[in-house]
MARKOLDO-426615 format. One line per field, with one value per atom (N, C-alpha, C): residue in one letter; atom name; x, y, z. Coordinates in steps of 0.05 Angstrom, whole numbers, plus 5000, padded with zeros to 4 digits. Layout:
code	A|...
site	CA|...
east	X|...
north	Y|...
up	Z|...
END
This chain:
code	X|X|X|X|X|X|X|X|X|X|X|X|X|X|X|X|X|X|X|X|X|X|X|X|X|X|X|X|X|X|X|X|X|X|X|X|X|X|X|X|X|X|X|X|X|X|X|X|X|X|X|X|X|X|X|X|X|X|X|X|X|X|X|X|X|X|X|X|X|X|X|X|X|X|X|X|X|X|X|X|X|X|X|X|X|X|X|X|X|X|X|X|X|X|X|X|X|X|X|X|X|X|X|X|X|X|X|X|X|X|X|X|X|X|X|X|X|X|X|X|X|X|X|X|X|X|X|X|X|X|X|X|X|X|X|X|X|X|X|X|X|X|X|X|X|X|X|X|X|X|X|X|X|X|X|X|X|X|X|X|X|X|X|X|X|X|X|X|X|X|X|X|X|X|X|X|X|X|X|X|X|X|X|X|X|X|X|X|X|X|X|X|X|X|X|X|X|X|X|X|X|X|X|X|X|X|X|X|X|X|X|X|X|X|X|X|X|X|X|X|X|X|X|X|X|X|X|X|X|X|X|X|X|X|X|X|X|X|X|X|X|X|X|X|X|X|X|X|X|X|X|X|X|X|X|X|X|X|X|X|X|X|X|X|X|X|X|X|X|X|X|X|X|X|X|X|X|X|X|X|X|X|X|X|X|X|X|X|X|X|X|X|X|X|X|X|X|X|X|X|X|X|X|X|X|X|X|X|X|X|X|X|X|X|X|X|X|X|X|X|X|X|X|X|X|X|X|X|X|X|X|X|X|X|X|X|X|X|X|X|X|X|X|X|X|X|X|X|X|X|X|X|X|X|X|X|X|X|X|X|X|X|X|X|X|X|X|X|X|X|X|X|X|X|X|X|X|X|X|X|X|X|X|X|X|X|X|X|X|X|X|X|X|X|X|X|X|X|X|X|X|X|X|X|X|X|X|X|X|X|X|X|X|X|X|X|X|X|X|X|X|X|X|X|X|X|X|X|X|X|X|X|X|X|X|X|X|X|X|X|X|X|X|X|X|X|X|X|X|X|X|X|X|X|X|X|X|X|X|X|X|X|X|X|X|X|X|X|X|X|X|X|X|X|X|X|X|X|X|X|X|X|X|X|X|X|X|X|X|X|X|X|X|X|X|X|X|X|X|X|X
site	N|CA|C|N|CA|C|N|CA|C|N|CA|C|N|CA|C|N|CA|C|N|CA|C|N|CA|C|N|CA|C|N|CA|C|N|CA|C|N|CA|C|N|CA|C|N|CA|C|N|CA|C|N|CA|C|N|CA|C|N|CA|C|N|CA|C|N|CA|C|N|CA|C|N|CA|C|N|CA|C|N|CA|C|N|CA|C|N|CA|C|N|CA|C|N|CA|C|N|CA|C|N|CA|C|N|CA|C|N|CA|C|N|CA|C|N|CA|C|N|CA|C|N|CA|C|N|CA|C|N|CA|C|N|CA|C|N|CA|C|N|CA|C|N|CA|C|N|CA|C|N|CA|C|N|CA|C|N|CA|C|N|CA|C|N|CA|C|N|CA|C|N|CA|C|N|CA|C|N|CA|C|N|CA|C|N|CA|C|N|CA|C|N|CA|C|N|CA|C|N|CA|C|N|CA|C|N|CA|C|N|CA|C|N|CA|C|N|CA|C|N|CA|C|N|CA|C|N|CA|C|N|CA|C|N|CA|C|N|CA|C|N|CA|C|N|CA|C|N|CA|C|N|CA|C|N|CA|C|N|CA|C|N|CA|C|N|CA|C|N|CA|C|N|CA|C|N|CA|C|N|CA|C|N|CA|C|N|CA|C|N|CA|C|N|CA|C|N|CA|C|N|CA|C|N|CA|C|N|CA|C|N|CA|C|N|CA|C|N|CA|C|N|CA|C|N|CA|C|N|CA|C|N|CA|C|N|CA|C|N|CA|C|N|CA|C|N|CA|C|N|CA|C|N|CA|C|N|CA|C|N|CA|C|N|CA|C|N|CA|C|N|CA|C|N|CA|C|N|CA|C|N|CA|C|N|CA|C|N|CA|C|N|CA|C|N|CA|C|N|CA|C|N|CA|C|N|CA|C|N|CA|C|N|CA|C|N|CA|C|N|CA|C|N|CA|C|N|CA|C|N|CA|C|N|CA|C|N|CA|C|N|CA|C|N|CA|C|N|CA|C|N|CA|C|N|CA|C|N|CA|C|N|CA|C|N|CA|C|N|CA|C|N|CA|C|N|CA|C|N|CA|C|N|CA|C|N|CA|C|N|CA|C|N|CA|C|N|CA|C|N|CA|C|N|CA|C|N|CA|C|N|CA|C|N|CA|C|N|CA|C|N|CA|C|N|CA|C|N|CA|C|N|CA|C|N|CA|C|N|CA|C|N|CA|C|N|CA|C|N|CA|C|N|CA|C|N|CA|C|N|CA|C|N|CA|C|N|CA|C|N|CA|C|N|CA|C|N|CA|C|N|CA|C
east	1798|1787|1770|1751|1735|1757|1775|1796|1803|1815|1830|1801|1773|1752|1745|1749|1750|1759|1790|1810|1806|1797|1791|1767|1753|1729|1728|1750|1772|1782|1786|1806|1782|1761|1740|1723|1716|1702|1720|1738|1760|1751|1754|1749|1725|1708|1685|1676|1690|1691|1707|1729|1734|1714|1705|1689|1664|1659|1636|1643|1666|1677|1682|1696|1691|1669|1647|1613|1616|1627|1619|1637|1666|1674|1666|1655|1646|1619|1606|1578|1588|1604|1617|1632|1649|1663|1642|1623|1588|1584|1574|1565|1581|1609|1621|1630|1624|1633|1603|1581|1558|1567|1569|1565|1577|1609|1626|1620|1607|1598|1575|1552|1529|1526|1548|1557|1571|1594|1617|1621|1613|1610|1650|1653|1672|1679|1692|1693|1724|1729|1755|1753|1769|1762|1784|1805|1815|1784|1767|1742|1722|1715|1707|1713|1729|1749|1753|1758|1764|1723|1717|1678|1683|1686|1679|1715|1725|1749|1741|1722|1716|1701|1678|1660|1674|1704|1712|1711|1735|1730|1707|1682|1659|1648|1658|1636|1654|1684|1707|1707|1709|1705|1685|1662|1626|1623|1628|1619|1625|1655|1661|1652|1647|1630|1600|1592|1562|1549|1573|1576|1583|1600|1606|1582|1566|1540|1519|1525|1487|1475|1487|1461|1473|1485|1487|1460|1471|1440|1436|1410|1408|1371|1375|1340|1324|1320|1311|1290|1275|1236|1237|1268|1277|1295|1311|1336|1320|1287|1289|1268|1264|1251|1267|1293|1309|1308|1326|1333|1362|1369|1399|1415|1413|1444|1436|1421|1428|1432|1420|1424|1461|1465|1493|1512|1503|1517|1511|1493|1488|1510|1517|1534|1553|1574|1598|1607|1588|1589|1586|1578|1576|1603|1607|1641|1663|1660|1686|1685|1657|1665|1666|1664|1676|1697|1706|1745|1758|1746|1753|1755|1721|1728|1747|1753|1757|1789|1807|1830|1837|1814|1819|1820|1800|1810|1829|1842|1856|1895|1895|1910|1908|1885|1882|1882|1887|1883|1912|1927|1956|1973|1968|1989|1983|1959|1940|1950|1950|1957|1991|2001|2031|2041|2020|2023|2024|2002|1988|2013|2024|2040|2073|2073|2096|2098|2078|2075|2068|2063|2056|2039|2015|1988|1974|1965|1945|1924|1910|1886|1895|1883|1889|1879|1861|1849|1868|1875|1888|1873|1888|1876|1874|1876|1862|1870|1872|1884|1913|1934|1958|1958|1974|1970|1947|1942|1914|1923|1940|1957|1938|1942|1927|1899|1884|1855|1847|1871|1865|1871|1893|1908|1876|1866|1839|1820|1832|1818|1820|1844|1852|1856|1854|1855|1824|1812|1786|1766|1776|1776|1793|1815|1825|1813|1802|1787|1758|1752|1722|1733|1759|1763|1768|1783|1783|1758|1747|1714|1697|1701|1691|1705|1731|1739|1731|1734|1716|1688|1677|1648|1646|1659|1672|1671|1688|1709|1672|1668|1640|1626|1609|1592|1605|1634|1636|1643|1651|1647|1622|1606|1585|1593|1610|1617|1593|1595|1577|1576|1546|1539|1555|1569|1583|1571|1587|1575|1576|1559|1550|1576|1556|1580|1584
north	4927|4943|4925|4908|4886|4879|4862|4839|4862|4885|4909|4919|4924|4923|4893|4871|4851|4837|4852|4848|4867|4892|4911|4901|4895|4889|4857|4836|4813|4824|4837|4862|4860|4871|4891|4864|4846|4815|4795|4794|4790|4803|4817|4844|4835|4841|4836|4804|4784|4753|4749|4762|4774|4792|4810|4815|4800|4791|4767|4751|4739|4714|4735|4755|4770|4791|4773|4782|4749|4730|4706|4703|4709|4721|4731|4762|4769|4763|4736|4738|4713|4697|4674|4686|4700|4726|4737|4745|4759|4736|4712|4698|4681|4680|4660|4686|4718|4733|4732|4733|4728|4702|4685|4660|4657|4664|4676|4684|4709|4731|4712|4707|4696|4671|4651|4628|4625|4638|4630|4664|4670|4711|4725|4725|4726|4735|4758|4775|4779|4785|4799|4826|4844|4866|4869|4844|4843|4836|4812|4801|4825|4845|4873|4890|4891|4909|4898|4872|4859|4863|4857|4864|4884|4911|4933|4933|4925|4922|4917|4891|4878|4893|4910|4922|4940|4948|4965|4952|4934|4921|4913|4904|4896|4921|4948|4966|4985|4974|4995|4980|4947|4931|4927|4930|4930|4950|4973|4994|4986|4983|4971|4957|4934|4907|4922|4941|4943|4951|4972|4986|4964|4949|4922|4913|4903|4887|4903|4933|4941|4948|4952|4951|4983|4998|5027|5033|5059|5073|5095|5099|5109|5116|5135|5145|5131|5106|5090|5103|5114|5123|5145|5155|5176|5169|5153|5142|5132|5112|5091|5108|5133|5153|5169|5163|5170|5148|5166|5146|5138|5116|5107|5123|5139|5156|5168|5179|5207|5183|5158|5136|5129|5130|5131|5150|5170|5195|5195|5189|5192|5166|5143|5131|5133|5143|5161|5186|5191|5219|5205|5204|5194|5173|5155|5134|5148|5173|5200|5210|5221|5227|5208|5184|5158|5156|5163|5166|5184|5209|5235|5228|5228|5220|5196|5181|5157|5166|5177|5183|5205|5223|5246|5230|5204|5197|5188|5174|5161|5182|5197|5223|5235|5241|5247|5236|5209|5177|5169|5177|5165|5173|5197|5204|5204|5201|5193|5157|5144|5121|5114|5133|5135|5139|5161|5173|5155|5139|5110|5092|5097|5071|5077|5103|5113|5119|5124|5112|5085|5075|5042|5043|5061|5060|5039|5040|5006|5021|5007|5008|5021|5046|5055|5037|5012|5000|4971|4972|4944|4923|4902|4886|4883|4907|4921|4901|4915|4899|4927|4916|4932|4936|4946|4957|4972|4984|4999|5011|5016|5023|5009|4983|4963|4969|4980|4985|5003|5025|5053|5050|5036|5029|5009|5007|4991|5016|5039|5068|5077|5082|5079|5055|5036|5010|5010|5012|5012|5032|5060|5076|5074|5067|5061|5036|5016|4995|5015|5035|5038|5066|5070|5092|5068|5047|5024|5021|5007|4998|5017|5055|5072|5070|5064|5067|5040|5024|5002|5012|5027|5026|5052|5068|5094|5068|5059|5044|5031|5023|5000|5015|5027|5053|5063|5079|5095|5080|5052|5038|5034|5018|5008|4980|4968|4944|4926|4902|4879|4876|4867|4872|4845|4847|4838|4802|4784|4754|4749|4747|4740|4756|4761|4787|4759
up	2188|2209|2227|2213|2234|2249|2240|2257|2290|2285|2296|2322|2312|2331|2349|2337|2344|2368|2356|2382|2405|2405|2426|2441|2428|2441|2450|2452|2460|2482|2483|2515|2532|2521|2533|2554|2530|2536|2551|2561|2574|2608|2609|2629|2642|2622|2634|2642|2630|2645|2677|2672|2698|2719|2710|2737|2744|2722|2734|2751|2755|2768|2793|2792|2817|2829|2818|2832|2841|2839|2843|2874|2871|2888|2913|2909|2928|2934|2931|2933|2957|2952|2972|2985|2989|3005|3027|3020|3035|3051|3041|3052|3078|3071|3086|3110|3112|3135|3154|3138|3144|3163|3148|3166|3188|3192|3212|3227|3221|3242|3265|3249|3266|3277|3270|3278|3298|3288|3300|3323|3322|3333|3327|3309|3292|3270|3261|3236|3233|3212|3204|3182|3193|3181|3146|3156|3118|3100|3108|3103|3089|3115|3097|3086|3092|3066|3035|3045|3015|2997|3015|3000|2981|3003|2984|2970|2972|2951|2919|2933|2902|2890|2899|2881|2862|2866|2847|2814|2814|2796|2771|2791|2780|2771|2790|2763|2745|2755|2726|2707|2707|2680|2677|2678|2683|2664|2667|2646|2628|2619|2588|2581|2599|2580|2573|2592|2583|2559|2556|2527|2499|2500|2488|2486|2507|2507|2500|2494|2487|2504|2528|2551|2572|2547|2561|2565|2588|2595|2564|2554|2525|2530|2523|2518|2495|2496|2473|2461|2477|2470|2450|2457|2423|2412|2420|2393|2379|2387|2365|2341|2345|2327|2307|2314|2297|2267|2250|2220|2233|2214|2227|2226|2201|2193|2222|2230|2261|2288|2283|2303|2297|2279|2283|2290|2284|2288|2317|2339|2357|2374|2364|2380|2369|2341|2336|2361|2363|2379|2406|2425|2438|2454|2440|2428|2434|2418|2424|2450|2464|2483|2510|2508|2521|2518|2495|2493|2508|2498|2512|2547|2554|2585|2592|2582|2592|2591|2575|2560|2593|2605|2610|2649|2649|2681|2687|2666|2661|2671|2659|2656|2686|2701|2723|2741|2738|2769|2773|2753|2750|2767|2776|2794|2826|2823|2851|2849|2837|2839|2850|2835|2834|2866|2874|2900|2924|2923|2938|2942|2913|2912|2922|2920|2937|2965|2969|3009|3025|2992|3016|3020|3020|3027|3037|3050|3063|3076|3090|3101|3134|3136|3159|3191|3187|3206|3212|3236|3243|3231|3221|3210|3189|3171|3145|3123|3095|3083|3082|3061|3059|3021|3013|2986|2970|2987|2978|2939|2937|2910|2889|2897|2885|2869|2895|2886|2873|2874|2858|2833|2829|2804|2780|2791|2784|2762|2776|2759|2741|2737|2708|2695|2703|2685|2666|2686|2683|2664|2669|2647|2623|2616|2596|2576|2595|2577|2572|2586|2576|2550|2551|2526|2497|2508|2496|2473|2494|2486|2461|2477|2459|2431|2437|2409|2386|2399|2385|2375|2396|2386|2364|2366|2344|2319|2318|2296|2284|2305|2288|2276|2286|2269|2246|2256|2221|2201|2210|2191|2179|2191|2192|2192|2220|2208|2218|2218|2211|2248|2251|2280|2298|2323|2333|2335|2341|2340|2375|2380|2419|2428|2452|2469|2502
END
């Protein structure tokens, strides 16, 4: 069962090394339209688009890693008054319904994706970018790694397996 959480949360830590590199991305992406713009008096609108393009990414694989890393949002000032057995039962429960939602956007983005990707969708602005398909398809990817993730974090708890080694 460790090896089997291991590897999910290998998917999850994956994901989330990826969107870091694409905060790194768009932080040199920012800067070099910035520079463009006030330098050179010069912009491209693939340039802004691609910005808020990137932010998808960074916060659909972002959640999963966060959860992976510990650093969900969580009412600490009463979890940590709890005994473990209900501290666990509280991220069992919790894990499930990260599955549940995550299982349920997942189910509902797919054919909105499907849709995108059957008209060609692009960016209605000259210039734009084209494959907008692309970025939606990012939604359910993204929820599926965070039903992913839950289920890992399900799996750890009712085990009680052994606390993860550096995230």
């Amino acid at each position: 069962m460790t090896q089997f959480v291991q590897f999910l949360e290998a998917i999850v830590r994956g994901f989330g090394f990826l969107a870091a590199w694409v905060c790194v991305a768009l932080v040199l992406l920012v800067a070099g339209d910035v520079f463009a713009r006030y330098l050179f008096r010069t912009g491209a609108v693939w340039a802004q688009e691609l910005q808020w393009h990137l932010i998808s990414p960074i916060a659909l694989f972002g959640m999963s890693y966060a959860l992976l890393s510990g650093e969900q949002v969580r009412v600490d000032v009463l979890y940590e008054r709890f005994s473990p057995l209900i501290q666990r039962g509280i991220e069992i429960l919790g894990g499930l319904l990260l599955i549940l939602l995550g299982v349920l956007l997942v189910k509902l983005s797919l054919p909105w994706v499907e849709m995108s990707y059957m008209r060609g969708e692009g960016s209605p602005n000259p210039g734009g970018l084209p494959y907008r398909f692309i970025l939606k398809a990012l939604i359910p990817l993204g929820f599926g790694l965070l039903a992913i993730q839950g289920l890992a974090h399900v799996l750890r708890h009712a085990f009680a397996l052994p606390p993860r080694s550096g995230t």
